[in-house]
C-alpha positions as CSV (number, residue, x, y, z in Angstrom):
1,X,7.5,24.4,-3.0
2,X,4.7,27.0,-3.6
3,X,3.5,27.3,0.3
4,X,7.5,27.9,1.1
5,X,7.7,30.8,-1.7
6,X,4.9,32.1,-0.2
7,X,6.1,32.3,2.8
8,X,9.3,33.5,2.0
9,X,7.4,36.6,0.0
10,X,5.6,37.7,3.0
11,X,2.4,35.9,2.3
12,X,1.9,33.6,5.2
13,X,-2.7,33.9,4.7
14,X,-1.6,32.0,0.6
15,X,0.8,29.2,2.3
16,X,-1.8,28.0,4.6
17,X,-4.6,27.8,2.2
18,X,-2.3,25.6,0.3
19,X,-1.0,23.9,2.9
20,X,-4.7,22.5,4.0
21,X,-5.2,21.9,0.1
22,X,-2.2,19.1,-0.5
23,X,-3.4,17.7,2.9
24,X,-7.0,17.3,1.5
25,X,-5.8,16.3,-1.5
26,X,-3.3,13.7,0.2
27,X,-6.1,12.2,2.5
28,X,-8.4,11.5,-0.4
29,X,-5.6,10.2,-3.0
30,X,-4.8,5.9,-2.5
31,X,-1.5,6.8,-4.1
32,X,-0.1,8.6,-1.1
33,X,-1.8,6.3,1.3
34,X,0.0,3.4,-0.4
35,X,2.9,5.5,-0.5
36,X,2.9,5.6,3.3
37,X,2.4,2.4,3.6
38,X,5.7,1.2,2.0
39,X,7.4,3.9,4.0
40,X,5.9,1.9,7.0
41,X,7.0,-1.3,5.7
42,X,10.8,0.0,5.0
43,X,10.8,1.0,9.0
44,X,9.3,-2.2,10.5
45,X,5.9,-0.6,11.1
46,X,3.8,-3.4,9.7
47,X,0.8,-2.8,11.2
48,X,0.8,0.8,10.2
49,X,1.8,0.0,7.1
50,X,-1.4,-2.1,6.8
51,X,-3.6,0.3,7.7
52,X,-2.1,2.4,4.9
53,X,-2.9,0.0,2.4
54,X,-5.9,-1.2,3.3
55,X,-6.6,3.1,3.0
56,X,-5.7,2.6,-0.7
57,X,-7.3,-0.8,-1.2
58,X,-10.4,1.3,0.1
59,X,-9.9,4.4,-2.2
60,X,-9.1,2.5,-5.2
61,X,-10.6,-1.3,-4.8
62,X,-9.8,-2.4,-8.7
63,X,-6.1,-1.7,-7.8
64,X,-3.8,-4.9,-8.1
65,X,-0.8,-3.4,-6.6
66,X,-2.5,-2.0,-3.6
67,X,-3.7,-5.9,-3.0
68,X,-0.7,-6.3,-3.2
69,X,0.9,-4.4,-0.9
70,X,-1.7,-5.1,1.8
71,X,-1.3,-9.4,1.6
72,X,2.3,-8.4,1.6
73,X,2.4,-6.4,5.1
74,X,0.3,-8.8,6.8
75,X,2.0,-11.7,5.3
76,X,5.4,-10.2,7.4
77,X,3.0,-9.5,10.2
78,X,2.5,-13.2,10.4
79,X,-1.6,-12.9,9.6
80,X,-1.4,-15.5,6.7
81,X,-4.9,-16.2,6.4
82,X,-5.8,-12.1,5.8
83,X,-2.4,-11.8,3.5
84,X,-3.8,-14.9,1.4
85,X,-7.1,-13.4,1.1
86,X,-5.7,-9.9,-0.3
87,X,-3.3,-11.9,-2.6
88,X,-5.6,-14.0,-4.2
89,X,-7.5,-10.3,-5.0
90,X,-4.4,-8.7,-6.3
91,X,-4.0,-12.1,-8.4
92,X,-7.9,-11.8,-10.0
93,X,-6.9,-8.0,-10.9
94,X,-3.7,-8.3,-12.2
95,X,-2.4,-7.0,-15.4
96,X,-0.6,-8.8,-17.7
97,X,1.6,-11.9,-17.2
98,X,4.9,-11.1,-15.4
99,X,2.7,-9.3,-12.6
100,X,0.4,-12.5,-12.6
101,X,3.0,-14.5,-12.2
102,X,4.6,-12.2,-9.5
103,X,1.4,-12.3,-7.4
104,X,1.2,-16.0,-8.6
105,X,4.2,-16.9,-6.3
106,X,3.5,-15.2,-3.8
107,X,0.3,-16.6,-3.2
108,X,1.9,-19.7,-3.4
109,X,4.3,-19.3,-0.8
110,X,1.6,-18.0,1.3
111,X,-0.8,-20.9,1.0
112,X,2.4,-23.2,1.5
113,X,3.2,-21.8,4.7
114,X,-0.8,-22.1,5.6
115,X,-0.6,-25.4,5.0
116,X,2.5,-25.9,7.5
117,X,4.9,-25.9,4.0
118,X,7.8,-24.0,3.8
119,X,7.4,-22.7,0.3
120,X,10.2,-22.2,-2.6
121,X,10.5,-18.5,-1.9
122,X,10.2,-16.9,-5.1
């Protein structure tokens, strides 16, 4: 990267400044917050991972996936009544019918399991 070649040509002053850029650039963007957060998920971090996407659900609030991503963590973190809630959002923002459908289930399952149900998995 750009702050490494700088670095390696002796201009340490350049890689900083660029350095704090990407992080500024990283803190404000819901694409590297949700990014985090399914790095969290993958490790078993669920509540971090929540925090991350409810960082992108703040940042970007129209964003379906982020929705998502957020009823998902706290569906495995066992909080079904705050996964519901996001799921039913990323349902109402959904684009087109196979991701409908996908959030469709999933809701499903959720409210299922709310309701002492075991779901069909899906």
């Amino acid at each position: 990267n750009l702050a490494f070649l700088y670095r390696v040509w002796g201009r340490p002053e350049q890689a900083e400044i660029l350095r704090d850029r990407i992080a500024r650039y990283r803190r404000r963007n819901p694409f590297h917050a949700y990014r985090l957060g399914r790095q969290a998920v993958e490790s078993g971090a669920l509540a971090e991972a929540a925090e991350h996407f409810r960082d992108a659900v703040r940042r970007e609030p129209e964003e379906a996936r982020f929705h998502f991503a957020l009823g998902d963590a706290l569906y495995r973190a066992g909080e079904l009544e705050k996964a519901e809630k996001s799921l039913r959002r990323a349902l109402e923002l959904a684009d087109g019918d196979d991701e409908r459908e996908h959030y469709r289930r999933a809701l499903e399952a959720v409210v299922a399991l709310r309701n002492g149900g075991g779901g069909s998995g899906g």
